[in-house]
NUTI-565260 format. One line per 10 residues: number of its first residue (from 1); their letters; for each residue x, y, z of N, C-alpha, C. Coordinates in Angstrom, 1 decimal. Layout:
NUTI-565260
NUM	A	X,Y,Z,X,Y,Z,X,Y,Z ~ ...
//
This chain:
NUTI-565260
1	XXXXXXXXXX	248.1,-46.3,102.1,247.9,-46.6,103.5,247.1,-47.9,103.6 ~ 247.6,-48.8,104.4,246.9,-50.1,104.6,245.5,-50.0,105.7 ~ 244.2,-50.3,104.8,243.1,-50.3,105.4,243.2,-51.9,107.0 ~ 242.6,-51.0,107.4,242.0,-52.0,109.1,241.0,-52.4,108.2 ~ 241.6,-54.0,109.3,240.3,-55.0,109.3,239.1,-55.2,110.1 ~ 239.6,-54.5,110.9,238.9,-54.3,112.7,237.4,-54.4,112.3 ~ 236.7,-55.4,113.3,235.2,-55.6,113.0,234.0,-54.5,113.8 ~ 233.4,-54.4,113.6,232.1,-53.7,113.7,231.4,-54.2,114.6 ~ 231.2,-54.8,116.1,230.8,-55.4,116.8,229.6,-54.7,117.7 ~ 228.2,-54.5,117.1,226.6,-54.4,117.3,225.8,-55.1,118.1
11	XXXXXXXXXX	225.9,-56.3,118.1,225.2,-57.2,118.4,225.4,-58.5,118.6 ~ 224.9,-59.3,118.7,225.1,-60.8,119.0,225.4,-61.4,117.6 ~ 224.6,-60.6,116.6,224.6,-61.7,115.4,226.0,-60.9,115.1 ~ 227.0,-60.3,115.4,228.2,-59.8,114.5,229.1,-61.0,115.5 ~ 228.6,-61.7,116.1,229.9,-62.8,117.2,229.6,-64.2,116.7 ~ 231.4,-64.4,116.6,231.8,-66.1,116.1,230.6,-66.9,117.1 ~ 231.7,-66.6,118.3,231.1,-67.6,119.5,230.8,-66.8,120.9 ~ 230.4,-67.8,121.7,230.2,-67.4,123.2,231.0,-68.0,124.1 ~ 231.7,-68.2,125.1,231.8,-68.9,126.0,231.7,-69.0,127.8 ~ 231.3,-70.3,128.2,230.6,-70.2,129.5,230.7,-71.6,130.0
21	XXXXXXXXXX	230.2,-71.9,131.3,230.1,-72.7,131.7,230.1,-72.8,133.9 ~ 229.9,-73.9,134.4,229.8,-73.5,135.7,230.9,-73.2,136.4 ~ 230.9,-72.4,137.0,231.6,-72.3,138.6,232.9,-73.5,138.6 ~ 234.0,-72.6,139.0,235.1,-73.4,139.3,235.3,-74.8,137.9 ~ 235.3,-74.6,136.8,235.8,-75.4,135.4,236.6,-74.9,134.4 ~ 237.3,-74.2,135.3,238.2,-73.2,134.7,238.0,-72.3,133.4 ~ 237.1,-71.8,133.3,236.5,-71.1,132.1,237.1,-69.5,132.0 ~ 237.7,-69.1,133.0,238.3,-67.8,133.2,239.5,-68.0,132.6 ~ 240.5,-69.7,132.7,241.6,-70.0,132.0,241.8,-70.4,130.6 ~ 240.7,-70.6,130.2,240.2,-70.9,129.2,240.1,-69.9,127.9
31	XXXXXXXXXX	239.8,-68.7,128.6,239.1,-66.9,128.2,240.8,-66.8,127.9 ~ 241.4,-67.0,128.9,242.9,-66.7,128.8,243.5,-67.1,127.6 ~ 243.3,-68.7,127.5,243.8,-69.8,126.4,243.5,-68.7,125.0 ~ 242.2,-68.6,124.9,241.5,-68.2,123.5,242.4,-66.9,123.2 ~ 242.1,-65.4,124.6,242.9,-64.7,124.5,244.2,-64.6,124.0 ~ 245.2,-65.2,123.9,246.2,-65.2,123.6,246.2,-65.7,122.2 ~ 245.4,-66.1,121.2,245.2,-66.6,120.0,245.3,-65.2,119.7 ~ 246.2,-65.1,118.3,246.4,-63.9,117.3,245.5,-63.4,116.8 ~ 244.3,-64.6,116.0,243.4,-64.4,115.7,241.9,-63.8,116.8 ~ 241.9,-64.5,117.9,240.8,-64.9,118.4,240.4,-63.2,119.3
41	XXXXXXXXXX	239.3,-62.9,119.7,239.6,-61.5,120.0,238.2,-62.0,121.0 ~ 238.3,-62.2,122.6,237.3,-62.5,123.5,237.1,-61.4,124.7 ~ 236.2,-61.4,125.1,235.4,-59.9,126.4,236.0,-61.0,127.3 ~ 235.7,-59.5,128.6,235.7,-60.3,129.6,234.5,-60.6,130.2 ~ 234.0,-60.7,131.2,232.8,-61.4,131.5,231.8,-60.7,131.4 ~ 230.6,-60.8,131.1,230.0,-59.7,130.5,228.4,-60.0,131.3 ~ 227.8,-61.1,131.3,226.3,-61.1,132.0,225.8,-60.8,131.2 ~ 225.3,-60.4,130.2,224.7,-59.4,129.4,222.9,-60.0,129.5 ~ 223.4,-61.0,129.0,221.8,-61.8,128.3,221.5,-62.1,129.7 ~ 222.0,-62.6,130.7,221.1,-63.4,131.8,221.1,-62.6,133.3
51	XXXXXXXXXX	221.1,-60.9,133.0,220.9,-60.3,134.0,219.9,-59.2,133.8 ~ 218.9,-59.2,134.3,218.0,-58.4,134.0,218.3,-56.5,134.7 ~ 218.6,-56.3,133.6,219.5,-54.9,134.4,219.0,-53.9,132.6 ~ 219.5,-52.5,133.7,219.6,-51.3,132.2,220.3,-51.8,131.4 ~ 220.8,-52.5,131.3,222.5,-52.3,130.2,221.8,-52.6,128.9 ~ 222.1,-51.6,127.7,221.8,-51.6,126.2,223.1,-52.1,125.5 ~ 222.7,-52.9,124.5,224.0,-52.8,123.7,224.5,-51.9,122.8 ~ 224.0,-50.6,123.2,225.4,-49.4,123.3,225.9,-49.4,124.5 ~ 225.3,-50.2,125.5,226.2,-50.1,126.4,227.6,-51.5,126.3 ~ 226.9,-52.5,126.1,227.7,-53.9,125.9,228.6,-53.8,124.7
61	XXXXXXXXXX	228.6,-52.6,123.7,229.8,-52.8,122.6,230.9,-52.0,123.5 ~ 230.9,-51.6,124.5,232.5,-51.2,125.4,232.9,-52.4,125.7 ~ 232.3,-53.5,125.7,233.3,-54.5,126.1,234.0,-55.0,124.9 ~ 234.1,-54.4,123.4,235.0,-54.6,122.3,235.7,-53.2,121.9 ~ 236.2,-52.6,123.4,236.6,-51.6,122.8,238.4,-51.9,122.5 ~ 238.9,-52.9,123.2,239.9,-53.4,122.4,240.2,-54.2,121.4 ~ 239.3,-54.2,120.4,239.4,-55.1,119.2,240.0,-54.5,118.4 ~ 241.2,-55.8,117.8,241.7,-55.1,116.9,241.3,-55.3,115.5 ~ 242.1,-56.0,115.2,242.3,-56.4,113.8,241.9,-58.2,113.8 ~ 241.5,-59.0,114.8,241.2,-60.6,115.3,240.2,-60.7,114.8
71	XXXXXXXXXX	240.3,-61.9,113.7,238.9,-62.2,112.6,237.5,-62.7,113.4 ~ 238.2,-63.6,115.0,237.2,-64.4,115.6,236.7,-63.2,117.1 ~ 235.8,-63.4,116.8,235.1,-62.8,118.3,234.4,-63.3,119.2 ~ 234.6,-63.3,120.0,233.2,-64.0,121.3,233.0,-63.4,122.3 ~ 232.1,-63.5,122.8,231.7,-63.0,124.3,231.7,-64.4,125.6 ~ 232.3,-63.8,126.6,232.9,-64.6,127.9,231.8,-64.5,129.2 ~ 230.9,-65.4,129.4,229.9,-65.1,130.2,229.7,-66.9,130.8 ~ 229.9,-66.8,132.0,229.6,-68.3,132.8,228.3,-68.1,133.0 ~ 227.7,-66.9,133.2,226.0,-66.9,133.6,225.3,-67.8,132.6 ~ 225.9,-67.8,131.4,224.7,-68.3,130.2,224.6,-69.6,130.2
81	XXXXXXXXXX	225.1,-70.5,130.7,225.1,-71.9,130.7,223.7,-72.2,131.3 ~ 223.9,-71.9,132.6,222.5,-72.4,133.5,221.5,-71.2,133.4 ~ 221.2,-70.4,132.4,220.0,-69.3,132.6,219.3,-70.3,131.5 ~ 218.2,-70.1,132.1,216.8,-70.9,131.4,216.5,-70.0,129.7 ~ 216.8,-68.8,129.8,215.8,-68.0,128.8,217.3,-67.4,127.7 ~ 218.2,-67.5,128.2,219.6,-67.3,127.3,219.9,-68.3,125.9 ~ 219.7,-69.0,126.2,219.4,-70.0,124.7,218.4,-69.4,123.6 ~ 217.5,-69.2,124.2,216.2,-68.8,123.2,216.8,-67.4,122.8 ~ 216.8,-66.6,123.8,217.4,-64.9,123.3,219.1,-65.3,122.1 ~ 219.7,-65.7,122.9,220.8,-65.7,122.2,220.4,-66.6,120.0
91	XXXXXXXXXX	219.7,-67.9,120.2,219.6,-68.0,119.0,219.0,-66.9,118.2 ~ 217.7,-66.0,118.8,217.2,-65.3,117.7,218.1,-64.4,117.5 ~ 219.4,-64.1,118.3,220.0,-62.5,118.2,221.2,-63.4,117.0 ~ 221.5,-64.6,117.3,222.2,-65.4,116.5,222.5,-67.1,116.0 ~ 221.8,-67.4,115.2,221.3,-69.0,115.2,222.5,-69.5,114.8 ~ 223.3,-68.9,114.2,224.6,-69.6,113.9,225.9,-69.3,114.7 ~ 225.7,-68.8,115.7,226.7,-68.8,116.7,227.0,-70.2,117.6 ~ 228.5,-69.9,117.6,229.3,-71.5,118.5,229.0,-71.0,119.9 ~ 228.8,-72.1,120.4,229.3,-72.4,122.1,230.1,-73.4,122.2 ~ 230.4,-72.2,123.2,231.7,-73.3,123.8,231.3,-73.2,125.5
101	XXXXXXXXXX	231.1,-74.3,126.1,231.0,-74.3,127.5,232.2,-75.5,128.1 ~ 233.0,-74.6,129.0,234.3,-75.5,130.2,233.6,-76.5,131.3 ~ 233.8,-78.0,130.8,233.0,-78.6,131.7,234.0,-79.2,132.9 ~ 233.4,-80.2,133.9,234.7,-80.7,134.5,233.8,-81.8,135.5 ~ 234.8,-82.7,136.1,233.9,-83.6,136.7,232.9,-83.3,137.8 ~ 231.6,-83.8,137.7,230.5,-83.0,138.6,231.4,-82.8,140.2 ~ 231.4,-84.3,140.5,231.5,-84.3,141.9,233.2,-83.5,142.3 ~ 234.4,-83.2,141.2,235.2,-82.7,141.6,235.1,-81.1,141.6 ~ 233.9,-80.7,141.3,233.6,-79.3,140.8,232.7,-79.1,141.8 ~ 231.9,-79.8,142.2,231.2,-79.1,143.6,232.3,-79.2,144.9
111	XXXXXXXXXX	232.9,-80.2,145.1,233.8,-79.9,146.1,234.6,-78.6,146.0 ~ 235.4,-78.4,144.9,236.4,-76.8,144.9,235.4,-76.2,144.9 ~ 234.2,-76.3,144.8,233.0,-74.7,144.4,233.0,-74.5,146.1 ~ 232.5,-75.7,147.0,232.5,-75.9,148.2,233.6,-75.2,148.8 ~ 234.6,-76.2,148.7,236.2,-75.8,149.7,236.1,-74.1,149.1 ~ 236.2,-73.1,148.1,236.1,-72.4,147.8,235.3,-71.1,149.0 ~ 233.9,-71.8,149.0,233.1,-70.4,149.8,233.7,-70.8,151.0 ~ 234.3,-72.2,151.5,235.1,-71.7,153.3,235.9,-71.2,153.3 ~ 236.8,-71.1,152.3,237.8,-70.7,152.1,237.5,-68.4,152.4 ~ 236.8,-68.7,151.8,236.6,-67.2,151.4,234.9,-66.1,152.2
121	XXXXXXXXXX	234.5,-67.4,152.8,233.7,-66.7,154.1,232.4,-66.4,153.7 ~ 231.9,-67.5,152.2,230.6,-67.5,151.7,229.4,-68.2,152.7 ~ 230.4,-69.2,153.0,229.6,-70.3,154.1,230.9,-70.4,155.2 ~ 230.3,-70.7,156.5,230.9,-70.3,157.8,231.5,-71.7,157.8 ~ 232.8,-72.2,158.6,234.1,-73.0,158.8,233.1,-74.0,159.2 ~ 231.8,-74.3,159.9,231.2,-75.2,160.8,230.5,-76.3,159.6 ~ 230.1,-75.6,158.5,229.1,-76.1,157.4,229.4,-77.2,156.5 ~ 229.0,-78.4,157.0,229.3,-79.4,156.2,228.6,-79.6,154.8 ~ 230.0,-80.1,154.1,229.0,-80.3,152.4,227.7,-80.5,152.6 ~ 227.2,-81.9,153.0,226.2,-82.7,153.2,225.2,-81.7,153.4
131	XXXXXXXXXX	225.1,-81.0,154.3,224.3,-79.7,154.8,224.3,-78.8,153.7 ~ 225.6,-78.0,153.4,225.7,-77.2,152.2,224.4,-77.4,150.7 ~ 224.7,-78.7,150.5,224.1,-79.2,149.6,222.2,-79.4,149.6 ~ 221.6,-79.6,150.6,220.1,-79.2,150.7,219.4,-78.4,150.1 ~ 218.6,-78.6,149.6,217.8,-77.8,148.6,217.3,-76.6,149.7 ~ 217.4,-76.3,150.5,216.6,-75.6,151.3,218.2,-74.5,151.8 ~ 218.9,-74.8,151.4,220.6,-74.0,151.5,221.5,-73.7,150.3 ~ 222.1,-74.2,149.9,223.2,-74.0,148.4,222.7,-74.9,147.5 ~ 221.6,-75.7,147.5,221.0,-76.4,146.1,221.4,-76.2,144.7 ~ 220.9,-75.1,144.5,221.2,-74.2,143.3,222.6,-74.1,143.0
141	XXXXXXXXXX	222.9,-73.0,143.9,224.6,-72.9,144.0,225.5,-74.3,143.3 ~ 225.4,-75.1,144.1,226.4,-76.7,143.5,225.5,-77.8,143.0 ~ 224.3,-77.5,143.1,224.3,-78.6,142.5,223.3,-78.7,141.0 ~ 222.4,-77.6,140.9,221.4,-77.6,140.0,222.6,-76.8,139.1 ~ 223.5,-75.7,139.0,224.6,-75.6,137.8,225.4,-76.6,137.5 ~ 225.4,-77.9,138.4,226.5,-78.8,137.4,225.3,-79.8,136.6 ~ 224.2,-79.3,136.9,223.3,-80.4,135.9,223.7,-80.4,134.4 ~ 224.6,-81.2,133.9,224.6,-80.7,132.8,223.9,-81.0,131.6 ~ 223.1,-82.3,131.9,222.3,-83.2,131.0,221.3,-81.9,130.9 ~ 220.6,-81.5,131.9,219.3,-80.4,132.2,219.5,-79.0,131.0
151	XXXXXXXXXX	220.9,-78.3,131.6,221.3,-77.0,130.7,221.6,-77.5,129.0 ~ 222.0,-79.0,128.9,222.2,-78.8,127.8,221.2,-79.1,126.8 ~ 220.1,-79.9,127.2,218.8,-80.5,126.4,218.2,-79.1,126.4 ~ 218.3,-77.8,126.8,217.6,-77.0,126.8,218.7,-76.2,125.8 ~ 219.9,-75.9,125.6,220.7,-75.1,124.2,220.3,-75.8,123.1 ~ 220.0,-77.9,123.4,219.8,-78.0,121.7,218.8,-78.2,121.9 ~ 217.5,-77.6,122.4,216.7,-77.0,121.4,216.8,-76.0,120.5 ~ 217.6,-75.1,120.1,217.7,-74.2,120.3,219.2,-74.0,119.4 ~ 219.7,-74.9,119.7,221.4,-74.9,118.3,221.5,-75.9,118.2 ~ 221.9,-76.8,117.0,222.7,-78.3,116.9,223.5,-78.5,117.5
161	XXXXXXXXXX	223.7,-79.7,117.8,225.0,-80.2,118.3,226.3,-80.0,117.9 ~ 226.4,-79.6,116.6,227.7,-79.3,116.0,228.2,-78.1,116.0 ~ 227.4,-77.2,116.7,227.6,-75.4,117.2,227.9,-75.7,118.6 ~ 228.2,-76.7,119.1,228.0,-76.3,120.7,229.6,-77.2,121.1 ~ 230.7,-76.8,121.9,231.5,-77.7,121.6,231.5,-77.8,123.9 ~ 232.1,-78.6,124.0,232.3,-78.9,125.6,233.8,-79.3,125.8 ~ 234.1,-78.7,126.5,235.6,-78.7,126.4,236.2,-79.1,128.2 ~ 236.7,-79.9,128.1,237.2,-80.7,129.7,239.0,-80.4,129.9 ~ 239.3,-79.5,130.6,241.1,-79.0,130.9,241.7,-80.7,131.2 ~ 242.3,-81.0,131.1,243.1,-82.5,131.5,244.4,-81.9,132.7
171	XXXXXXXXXX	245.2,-82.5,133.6,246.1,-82.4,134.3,247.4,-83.0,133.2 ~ 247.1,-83.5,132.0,248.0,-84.0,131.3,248.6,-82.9,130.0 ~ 249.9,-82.1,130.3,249.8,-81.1,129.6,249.3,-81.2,127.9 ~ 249.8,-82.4,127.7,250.2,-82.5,125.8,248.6,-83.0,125.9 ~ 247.6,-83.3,126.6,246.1,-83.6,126.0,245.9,-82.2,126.0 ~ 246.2,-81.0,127.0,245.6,-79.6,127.4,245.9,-79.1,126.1 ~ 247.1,-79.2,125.8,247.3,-78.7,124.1,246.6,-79.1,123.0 ~ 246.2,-80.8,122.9,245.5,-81.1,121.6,244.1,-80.9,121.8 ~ 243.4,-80.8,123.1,242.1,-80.6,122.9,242.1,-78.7,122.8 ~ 242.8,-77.8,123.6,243.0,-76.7,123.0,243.2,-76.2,121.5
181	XXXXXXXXXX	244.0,-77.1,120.7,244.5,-77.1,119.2,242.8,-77.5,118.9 ~ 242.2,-78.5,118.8,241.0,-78.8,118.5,239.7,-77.9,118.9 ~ 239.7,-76.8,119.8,238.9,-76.1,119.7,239.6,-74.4,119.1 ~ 240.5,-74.9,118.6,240.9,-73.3,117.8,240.3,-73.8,116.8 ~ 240.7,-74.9,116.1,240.0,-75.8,115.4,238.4,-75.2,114.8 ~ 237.7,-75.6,116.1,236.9,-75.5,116.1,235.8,-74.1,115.4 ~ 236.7,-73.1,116.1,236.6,-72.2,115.6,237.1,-71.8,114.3 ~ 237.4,-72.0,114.0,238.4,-72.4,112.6,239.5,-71.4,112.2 ~ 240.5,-71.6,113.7,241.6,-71.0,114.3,242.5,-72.2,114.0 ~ 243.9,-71.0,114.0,245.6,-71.9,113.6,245.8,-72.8,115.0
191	XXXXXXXXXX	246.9,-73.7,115.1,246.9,-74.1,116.0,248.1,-73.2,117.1 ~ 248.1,-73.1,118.2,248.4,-72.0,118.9,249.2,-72.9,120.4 ~ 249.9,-72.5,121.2,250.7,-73.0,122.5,250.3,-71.5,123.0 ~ 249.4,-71.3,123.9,249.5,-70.3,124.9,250.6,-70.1,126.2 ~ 250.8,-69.3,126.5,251.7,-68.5,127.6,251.0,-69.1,128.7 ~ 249.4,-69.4,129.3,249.4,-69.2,130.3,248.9,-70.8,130.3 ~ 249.0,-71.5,129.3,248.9,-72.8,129.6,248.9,-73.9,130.6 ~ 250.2,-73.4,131.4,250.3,-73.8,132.8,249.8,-73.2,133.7 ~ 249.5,-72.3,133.8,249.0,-71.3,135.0,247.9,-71.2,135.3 ~ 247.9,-71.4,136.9,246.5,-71.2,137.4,246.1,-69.9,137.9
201	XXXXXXXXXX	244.8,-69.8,137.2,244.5,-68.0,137.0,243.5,-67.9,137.9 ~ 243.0,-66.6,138.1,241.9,-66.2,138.7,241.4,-66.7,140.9 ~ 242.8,-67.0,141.1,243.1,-67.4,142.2,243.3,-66.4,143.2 ~ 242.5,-65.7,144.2,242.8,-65.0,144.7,243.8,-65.2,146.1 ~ 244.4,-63.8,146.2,245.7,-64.0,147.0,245.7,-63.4,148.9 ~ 244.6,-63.2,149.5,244.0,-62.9,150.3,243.0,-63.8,150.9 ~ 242.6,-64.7,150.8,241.2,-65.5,151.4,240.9,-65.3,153.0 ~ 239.6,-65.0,153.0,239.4,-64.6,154.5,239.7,-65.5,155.8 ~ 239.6,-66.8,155.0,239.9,-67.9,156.2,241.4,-68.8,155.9 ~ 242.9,-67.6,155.8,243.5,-69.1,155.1,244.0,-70.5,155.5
211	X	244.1,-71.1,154.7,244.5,-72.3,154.9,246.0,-72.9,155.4
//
């Protein structure tokens, strides 16, 4: 009988990698990308480290209750990018774990983060960016998570530069493949053509205000 390879997943320090990044940088397509890797075996969004809540990790190993036999593992969390205290927790639980964070142009990522909450009834039809954006209203929201100079002088403290990789989707299919190939790569995954390559995911089909 052929023995399982299936890993043992405890803790932080049993995971390849993590991945995360802000709001609207396609990082949910990205989860998809990796997912589909033979090898690659990723959660779905998890919060773990940057939500102060009961949850134990007997509670957080249900999110590998589908692992199979996939050498690479990570956990899928956009909270961990911009939490201040996730860097520090995450290196002691694992100093040699990769990041991978989905980045994307500041000013094209606050607009869809924007057009987004009218769309869907976060902020009311009347609310101009300009306004939106005030520190005294959605500050935080759009603009203090695409800091990215800020979130990231604060991971390397904390991991080298050569654990952390930043990954930008292109509209040009054959770059979306080689920088994709380059972060299987990274991981030190085959090179792979995903199914959902083209598809835009995580798009809801109901919006309160449509367009």
């Amino acid at each position: 009988m052929e023995l399982s390879n299936r890993k043992t997943i405890l803790s932080h320090s049993d995971l390849q990698f993590v991945l995360g990044g802000p709001p609207k940088t396609s990082t949910f397509w990205l989860a998809e990308c990796l997912r589909s890797h033979p090898d690659i075996f990723i959660t779905s969004e998890t919060n773990f480290l940057s939500h102060h809540t009961h949850k134990t990790y007997e509670f957080w190993k249900n999110y590998f209750s589908r692992l199979k036999n996939e050498s690479i593992v990570g956990e899928y969390t956009n909270g961990y990018f911009a939490h201040s205290t996730v860097p520090e927790k995450l290196a002691q639980a694992n100093p040699h774990i990769k990041i991978i964070f989905s980045i994307r142009d500041p000013i094209a990522q606050v607009i869809s983060f924007y057009q987004h909450d009218l769309q869907y009834g976060t902020l009311g039809r009347h609310v101009k960016l300009r306004f939106a954006i005030n520190r005294d209203i959605f500050y935080t929201r759009y603009i203090d998570s695409i800091c990215y100079s800020k979130h990231l002088r604060t991971w390397l403290k904390y991991f080298p530069a050569n654990q952390i990789y930043l990954f930008s989707n292109s509209p040009d299919p054959t770059l979306r493949q080689k920088r994709l190939n380059d972060l299987y790569l990274f991981l030190r995954g085959s090179s792979h053509s995903p199914n959902c390559i083209d598809k835009r995911l995580n798009t809801r089909q109901n919006p309160l205000f449509p367009t």
